[in-house]
ROVOTOR-559541 format. One record per residue (C-alpha): residue in three letters; x, z, y. Coordinates in steps of 0.05 Angstrom, whole numbers, plus 5000, padded with zeros to 4 digits. Last residue first. Layout:
ALAXZY/...
% end
This chain:
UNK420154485143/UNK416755135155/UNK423955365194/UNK420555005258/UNK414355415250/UNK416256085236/UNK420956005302/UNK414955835343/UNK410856265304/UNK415056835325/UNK416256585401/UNK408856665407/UNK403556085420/UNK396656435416/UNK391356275360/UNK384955865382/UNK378156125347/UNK373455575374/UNK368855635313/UNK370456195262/UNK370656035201/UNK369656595146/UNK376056725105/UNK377356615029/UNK382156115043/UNK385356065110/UNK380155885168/UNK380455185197/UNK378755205265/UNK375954725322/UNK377854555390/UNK382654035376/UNK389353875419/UNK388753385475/UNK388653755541/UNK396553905539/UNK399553385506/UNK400653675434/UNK405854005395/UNK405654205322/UNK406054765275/UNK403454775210/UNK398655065168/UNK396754865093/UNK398255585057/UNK395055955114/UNK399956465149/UNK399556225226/UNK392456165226/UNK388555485235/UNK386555015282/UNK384454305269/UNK387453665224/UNK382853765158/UNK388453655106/UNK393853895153/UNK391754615172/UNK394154595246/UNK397955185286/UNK399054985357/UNK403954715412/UNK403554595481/UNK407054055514/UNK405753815586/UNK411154295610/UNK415853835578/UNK420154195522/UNK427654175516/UNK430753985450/UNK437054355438/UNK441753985391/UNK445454525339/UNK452154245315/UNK454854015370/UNK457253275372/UNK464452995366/UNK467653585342/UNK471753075287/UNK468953265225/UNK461253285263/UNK462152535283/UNK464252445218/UNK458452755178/UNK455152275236/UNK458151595207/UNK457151835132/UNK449951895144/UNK448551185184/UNK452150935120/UNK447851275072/UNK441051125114/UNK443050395100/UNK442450355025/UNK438750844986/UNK433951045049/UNK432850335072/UNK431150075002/UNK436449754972/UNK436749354904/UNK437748714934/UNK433548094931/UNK436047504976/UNK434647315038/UNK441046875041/UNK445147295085/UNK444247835041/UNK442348555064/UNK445549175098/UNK443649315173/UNK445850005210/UNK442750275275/UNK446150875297/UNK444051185367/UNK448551735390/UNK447252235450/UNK446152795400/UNK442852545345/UNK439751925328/UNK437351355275/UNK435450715265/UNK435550455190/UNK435149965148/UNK435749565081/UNK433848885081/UNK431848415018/UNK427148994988/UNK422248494962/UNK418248625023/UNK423148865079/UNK426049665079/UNK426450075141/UNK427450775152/UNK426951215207/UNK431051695255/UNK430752345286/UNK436052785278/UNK437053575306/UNK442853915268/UNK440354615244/UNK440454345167/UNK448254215168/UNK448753435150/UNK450353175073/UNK444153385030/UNK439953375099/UNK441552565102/UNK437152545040/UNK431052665079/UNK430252065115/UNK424051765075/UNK420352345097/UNK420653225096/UNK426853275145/UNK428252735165/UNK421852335178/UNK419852965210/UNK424852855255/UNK421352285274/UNK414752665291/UNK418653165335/UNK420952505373/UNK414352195373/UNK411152775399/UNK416152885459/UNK416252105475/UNK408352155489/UNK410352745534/UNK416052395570/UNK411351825587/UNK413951125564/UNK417750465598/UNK421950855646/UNK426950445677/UNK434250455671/UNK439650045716/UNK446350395701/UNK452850065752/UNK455949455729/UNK462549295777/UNK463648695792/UNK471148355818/UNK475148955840/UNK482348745861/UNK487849035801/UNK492348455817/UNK489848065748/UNK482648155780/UNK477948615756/UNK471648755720/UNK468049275714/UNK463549705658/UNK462449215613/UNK458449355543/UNK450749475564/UNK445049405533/UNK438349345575/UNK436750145598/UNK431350475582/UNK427251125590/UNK421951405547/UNK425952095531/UNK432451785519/UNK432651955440/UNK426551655437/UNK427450965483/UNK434050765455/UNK430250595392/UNK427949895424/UNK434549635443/UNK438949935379/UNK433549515341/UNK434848865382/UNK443348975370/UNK441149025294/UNK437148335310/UNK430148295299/UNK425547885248/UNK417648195261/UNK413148255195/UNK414348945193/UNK408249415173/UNK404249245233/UNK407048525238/UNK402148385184/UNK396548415219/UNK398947745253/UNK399847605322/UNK405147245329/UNK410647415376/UNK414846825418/UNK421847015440/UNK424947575470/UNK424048285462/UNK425348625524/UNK422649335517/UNK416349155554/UNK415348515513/UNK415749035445/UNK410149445482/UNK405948865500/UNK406948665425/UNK404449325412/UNK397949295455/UNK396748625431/UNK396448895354/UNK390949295380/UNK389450065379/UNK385350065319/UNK388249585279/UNK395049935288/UNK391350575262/UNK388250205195/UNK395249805185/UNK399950525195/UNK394250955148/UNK395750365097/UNK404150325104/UNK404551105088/UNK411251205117/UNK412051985098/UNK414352195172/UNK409251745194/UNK402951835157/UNK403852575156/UNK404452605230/UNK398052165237/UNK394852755183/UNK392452485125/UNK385552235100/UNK386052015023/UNK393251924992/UNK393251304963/UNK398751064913/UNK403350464904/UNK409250834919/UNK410950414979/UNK403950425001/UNK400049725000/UNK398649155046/UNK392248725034/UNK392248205073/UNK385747635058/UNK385946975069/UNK381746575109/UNK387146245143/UNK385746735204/UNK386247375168/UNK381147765122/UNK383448405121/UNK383148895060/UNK384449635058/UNK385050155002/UNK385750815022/UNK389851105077/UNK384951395130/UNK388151795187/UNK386052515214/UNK388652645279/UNK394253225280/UNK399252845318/UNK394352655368/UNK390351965386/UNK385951715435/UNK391052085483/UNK392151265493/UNK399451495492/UNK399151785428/UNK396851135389/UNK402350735427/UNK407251205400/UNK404451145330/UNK404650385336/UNK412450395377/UNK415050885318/UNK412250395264/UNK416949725271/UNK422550045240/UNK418350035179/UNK419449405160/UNK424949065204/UNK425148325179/UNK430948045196/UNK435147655263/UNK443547675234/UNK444947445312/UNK447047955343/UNK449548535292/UNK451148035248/UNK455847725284/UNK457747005237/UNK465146945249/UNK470147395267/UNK472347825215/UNK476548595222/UNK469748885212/UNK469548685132/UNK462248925123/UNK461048355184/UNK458348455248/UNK461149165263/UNK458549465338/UNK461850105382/UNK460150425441/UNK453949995463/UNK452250365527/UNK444850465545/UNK446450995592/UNK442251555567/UNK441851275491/UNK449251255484/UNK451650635426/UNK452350475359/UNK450549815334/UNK452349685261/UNK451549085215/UNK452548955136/UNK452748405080/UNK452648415002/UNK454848004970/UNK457248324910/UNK451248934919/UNK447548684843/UNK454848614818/UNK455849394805/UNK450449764844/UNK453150584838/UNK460350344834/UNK459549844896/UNK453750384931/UNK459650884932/UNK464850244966/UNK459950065009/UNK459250775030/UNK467050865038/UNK468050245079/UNK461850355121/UNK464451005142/UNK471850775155/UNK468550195201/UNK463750635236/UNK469951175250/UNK474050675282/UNK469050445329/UNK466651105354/UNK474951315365/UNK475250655391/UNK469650755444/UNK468150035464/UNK465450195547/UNK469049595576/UNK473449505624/UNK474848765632/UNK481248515665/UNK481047825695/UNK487947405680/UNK485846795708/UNK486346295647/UNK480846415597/UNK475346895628/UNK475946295691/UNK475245845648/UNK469646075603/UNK465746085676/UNK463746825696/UNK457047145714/UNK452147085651/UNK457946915618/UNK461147585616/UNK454747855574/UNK456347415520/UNK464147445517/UNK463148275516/UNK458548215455/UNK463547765430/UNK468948205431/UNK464648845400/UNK464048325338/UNK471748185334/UNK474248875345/UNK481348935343/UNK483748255358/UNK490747995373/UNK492348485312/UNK492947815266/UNK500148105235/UNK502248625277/UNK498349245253/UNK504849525215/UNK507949575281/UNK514849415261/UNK519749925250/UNK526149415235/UNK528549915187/UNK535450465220/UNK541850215188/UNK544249715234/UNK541850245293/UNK545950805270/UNK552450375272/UNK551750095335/UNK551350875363/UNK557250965329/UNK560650295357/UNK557850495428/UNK552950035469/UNK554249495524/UNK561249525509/UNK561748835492/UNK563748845420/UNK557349465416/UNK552148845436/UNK555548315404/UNK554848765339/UNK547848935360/UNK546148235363/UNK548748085293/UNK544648695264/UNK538148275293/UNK540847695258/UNK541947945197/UNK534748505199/UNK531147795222/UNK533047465146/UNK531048025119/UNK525248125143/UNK522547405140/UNK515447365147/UNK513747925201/UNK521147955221/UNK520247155244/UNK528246875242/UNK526346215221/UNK519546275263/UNK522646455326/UNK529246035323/UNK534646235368/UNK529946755408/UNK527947155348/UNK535347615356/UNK534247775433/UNK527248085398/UNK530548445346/UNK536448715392/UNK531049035441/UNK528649425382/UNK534249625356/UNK536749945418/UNK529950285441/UNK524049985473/UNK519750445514/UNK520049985584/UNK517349405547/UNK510549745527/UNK509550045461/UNK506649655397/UNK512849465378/UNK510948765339/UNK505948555385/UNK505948975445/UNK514048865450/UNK512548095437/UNK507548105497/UNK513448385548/UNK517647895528/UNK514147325540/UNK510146885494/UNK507447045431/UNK503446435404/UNK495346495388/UNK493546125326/UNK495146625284/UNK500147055312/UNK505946635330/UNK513446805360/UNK517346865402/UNK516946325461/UNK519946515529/UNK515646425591/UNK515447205604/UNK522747345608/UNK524446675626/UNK520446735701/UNK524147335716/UNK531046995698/UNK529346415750/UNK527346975801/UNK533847415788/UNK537446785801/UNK534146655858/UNK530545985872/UNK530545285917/UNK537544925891/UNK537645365812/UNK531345035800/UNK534044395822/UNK540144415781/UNK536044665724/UNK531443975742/UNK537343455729/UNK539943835670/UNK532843895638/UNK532143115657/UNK538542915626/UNK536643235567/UNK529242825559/UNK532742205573/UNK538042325513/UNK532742565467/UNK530843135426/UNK522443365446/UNK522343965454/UNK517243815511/UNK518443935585/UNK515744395648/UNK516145075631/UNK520345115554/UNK524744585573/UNK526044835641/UNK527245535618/UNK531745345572/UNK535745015626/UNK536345505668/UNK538946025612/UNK542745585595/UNK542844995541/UNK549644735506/UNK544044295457/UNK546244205396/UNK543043685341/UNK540943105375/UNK543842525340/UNK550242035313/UNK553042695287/UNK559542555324/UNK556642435388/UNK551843055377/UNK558843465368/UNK561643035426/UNK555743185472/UNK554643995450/UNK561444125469/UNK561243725539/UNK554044015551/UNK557944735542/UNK562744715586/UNK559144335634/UNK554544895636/UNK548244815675/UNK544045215731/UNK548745315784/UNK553845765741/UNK556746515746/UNK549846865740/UNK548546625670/UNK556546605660/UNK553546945594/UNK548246515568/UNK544746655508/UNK547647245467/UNK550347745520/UNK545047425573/UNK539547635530/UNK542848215519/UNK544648485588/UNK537348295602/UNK535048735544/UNK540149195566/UNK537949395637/UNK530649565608/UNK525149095632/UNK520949285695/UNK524849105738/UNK524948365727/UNK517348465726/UNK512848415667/UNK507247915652/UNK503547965581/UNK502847345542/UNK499146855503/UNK498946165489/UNK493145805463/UNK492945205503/UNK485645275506/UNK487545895543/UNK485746545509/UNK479647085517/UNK482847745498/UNK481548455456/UNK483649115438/UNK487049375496/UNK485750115488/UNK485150515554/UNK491050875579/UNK489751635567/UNK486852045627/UNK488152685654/UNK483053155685/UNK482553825724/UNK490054025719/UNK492654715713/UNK499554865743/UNK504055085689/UNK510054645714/UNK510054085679/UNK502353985671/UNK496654405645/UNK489954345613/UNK488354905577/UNK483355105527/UNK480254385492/UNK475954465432/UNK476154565373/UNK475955295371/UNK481455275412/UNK486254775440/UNK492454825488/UNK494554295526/UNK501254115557/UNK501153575609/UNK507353075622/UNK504852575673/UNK506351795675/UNK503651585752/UNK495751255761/UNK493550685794/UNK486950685826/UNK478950715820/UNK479150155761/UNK485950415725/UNK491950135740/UNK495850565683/UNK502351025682/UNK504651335607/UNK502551925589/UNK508952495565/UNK504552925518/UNK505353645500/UNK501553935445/UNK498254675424/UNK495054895378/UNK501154925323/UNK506654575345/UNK505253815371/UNK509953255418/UNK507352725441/UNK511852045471/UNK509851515509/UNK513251615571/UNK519951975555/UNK521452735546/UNK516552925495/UNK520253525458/UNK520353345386/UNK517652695376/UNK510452365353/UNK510651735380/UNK503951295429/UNK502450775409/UNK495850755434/UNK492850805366/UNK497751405358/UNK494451755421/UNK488651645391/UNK489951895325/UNK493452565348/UNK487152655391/UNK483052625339/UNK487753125303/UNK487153675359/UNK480153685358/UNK475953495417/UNK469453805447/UNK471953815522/UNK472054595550/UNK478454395589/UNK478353645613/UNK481052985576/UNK478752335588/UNK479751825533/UNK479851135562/UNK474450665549/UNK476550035516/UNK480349465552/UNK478348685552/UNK485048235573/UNK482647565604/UNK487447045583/UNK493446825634/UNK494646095651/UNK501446145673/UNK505545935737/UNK500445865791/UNK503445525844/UNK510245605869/UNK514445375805/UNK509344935780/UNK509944585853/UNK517244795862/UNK519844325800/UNK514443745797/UNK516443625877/UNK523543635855/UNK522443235792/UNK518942715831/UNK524842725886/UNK530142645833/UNK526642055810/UNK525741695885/UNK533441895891/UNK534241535832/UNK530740845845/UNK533141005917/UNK539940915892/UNK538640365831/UNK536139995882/UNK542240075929/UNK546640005869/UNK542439305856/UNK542439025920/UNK549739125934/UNK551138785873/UNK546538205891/UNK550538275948/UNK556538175919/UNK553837665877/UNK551137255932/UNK558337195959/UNK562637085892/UNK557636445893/UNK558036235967/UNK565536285958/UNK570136765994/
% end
């Protein structure tokens, strides 16, 4: 052998063994790329934020249709019978209810059937299969939210087991049949697709498997090229080397791409049944299953959302296959190709229910989570969102935008709105609306919309007033004319709404009617640093100026800000900071935080008492009266009105119950409307609790308990002292005990008598509340 024909043997040598470790070295990389993603942490998964979940007991205050619309906002069907999880089932009074199983925060819980009976609106009986009564069961909590990978993909894990036999037999049927008969590729099949891509001259088949489309979808690009292919074959062989089928199969199910919401993409199975189903994986029926085997070929070209009928083909295609291999009968086939695709009509941009409530949650969760851990670890956030709440605020603002609309023509057309509802003894926002169209993201109204609050402002000045014991509901307030001189030598001169003076009034008087001159004169007197102390104490931020005007409203404040300082009435002086989480957990149910009620008390129960009873005043002889026209007359409110100067914001804070309703309408850009706070906002805050009493949600008489610091008394209300039950002018008010008058106003036509004090009786107790 020659020298030359010797060096190129080896040269040859050289270069296979190069070429050798050149691919070994490659097949390693993908190996190592293969079981690192594989082992590791295989999907970012969003943070999924959960309402409250109903809880239902005997002797709870529930109607049988509000329970028939949550149960349907869970998904839940109506049927006859009940005999599968997720299924209701109603005659008369009575319904029956197969739950389904939750993780809830204190421990997992297994599906139940439970018959109740209601009367009376309310709930009877509570019993389960066999008659045995049952103290509580609990709805799954509404998933109405999530905070997404950057990546944007979405999805909703399931286990191999927990999908129904023929969705896999399906898949498989249509996809990849020898799935469980090859190692990962199908020569078969890559010889077919190679000559017919041959012949094309490009990438137009691709022979994939199962395997193989997993490995495209999980670690590569769809990307058509030669190099790309032969590394999808190269790491399905791989996959198929280190895992079990089952395993492999698992992972498809929830990597699998079907469709787009938005910008969020459905991925997995179990997310797509959510999405277009709304029911869990497990409850799928035939049809069903076939129309999501029938979007994996082309997710967006066979998209029943935007192409029904194109889907409705394709899906009656699958269930063809599905009755040609036995997997389902040719008359139950039949029934299915004729039966609608039954999508969840909410599919289209349902990834979020309750944009505004959302981002309440996002802003509290930051003070103790990273935004990547709320976007790619799965957490689950129980929250207190009441959708029931939340559901009936949006209707109610619909309807009374839609009155004020035909009442206001074009003057409203811009017209902007907020709501904050939420439990004054826990401090639980319930439900919140940022936007008049509460389906929006965007600009959150009901955090960061910051107005003036007129009136709203008045409560914490007359409260303050009371505290001192300076001051008593019956004290005699001037509201003439007044004129301050302020620091830029000009002079503020604020004036009554209805332009008029109405000499010396009673403080209760000047509240429940608003008077803005009686308000200055008093918050004069008792300092404008006293009430900013008081706002400070109730935890509003920021730098306050101290200007007489912010007496009558010169103070911009958030709708959630309102909600914070009204909490203290209904609450009897005690606060809480606002509250929307309740726990938060890992994706393997493991207890991250739990936020337990924190309240102080911030003002004296007595102090509270006379405000309160001076603030239902307001609705029933002040600005709030109108709400009387719609609500039963024995139902216990307090609230108040606010309206800015040139009537740009319409308010109003208001409570019953253990609801607190603050509702915002106005302009975003400061303009004019025609809305004061009792033509505008006090309408919506009115339609939300005539619903609240539709739906047995509060009682209709409110008990007010009195502090044994309380002690009431006739007063004549021009001259503020005692006075006889029967006098034309008298009425009956409360005082701290030590602080009432001494004095007494005799009726007309009879001699005073100094020091005459008339005893409390039931009689004028009850004369004196129906006086109003």
């Amino acid at each position: 052998m020659s020298k030359k024909k010797r060096i190129f043997k080896w040269i040859i040598y050289i270069s296979v063994i190069f070429a050798a470790v050149i691919v070994a070295a490659w097949i390693i990389f993908l190996d190592l790329r293969v079981t690192k993603k594989f082992n590791g942490k295989r999907w970012e998964l969003p943070a999924r934020v959960y309402a409250r979940p109903l809880e239902l007991y005997e002797g709870l205050p529930l109607s049988i249709n509000r329970l028939i619309s949550e149960l349907k906002s869970l998904g839940y069907r109506q049927v006859s019978g009940a005999k599968k999880e997720g299924q209701f089932f109603r005659q008369g009074d009575k319904i029956k209810i197969f739950t389904r199983g939750f993780d809830f925060t204190d421990g997992p819980e297994e599906p139940i059937q439970v018959d109740i009976v209601f009367l009376n609106n309310h709930i009877y009986k509570l019993a389960g299969t066999c008659k045995e009564p049952l103290d509580l069961v609990r709805l799954e909590p509404l998933l109405f939210g999530g905070f997404y990978p950057l990546h944007k993909e979405d999805r909703l894990v399931v286990r191999i087991d927990q999908v129904p036999p023929l969705l896999t037999k399906a898949i498989m049927a249509i996809e990849d049949k020898n799935f469980y008969n090859h190692h990962g590729v199908s020569i078969s099949g890559i010889l077919r697709a190679f000559w017919i891509n041959f012949r094309s001259g490009r990438i137009v088949q691709g022979g994939s498997t199962i395997t193989q489309q997993l490995v495209k979808n999980f670690y590569l690009t769809n990307k058509k090229s030669f190099l790309r292919k032969l590394n999808e074959i190269i790491m399905a062989l791989l996959l198929e080397v280190h895992y079990e089928k089952n395993e492999i199969f698992e992972a498809y199910l929830n990597e699998i791409y079907l469709g787009q919401d938005g910008w969020r993409s459905i991925n997995g199975v179990g997310l797509a049944s959510r999405y277009y189903f709304k029911r869990p994986i497990n409850e799928l029926d035939t049809g069903q299953i076939a129309l999501i085997v029938s979007m994996i070929k082309g997710p967006s070209y066979y998209n029943p959302i935007n192409h029904p009928e194109r889907c409705k083909t394709r899906r009656d295609y699958v269930i063809d296959t599905l009755a040609g291999q036995g997997l389902i009968t040719k008359k139950s086939a039949d029934q299915f190709k004729a039966s609608p695709l039954n999508l969840n009509r909410q599919a289209k941009g349902s990834r979020i229910r309750f944009p505004a409530y959302l981002e309440l949650v996002k802003r509290q969760l930051h003070r103790d989570y990273n935004d990547k851990d709320l976007r790619s670890e799965g957490l689950r956030i129980f929250t207190s969102c009441d959708p029931a709440i939340q559901q009936i605020a949006e209707q109610s603002l619909s309807i009374t935008l839609k009155r004020l609309e035909k009442k206001y023509g074009k003057q409203i057309a811009d017209l902007q709105a907020a709501i904050v509802v939420s439990r004054p003894s826990s401090g639980e926002i319930i439900a919140l609306i940022g936007d008049k169209k509460p389906g929006h993201g965007g600009f959150n109204r009901a955090l960061d919309a910051v107005r003036p609050i007129g009136s709203l402002i008045k409560p914490l000045i007359y409260l303050n007033a009371v505290s001192s014991k300076k001051y008593t509901l019956a004290t005699l307030l001037d509201d003439s004319f007044i004129s301050i001189k302020t620091n830029n030598d000009k002079f503020w001169e604020p004036d009554n709404f209805d332009g008029k003076s109405h000499g010396n009034v009673i403080l209760l008087q000047a509240l429940s009617h608003s008077y803005n001159r009686a308000t200055a004169r008093l918050g004069l007197d008792i300092g404008i640093k006293g009430l900013i102390a008081s706002l400070k104490r109730l935890d509003v931020g920021g730098k306050i100026d101290s200007y007489p005007s912010i007496l009558l409203g010169a103070l911009s404040l958030s709708p959630l800000e309102v909600n914070n300082i009204y909490q203290i009435f209904p609450s009897i002086g005690f606060k809480s900071s606002p509250k929307t989480i309740r726990s938060v957990f890992t994706s393997q149910n493991r207890e991250l935080n739990r936020y337990p009620l924190v309240i102080k008390q911030v003002a004296s129960p007595d102090a509270i008492y006379l405000l309160n009873f001076a603030l239902q005043r307001v609705m029933k002889e002040g600005s709030g009266r109108s709400a009387y026209h719609t609500l039963p007359a024995q139902l216990a409110t307090g609230g108040k009105t606010g309206t800015s100067n040139g009537m740009r914001d319409s308010w109003f804070a208001g409570y019953t119950g253990d609801y607190l309703v603050v509702v915002w309408l106005g302009n975003d850009d400061n303009s004019k409307t025609p809305l004061t706070g009792s033509s505008g906002a006090l309408k919506v805050w009115t339609e939300i609790i005539s619903r609240f009493l539709q739906y047995n949600m509060i009682e209709n008489i409110h008990p007010v308990s009195t502090p044994e610091t309380i002690e009431f008394h006739w007063i004549n209300r021009k001259t503020g002292l005692l006075t006889n039950v029967n006098c034309k002018d008298a009425v009956y008010i409360p005082f701290i005990k030590g602080t009432a008058p001494s004095d007494f106003t005799p009726c007309e036509g009879e001699m005073p008598a100094k020091n005459k004090r008339n005893k409390r009786s039931f009689t004028n107790w009850i004369k004196g509340i129906f006086r109003y």
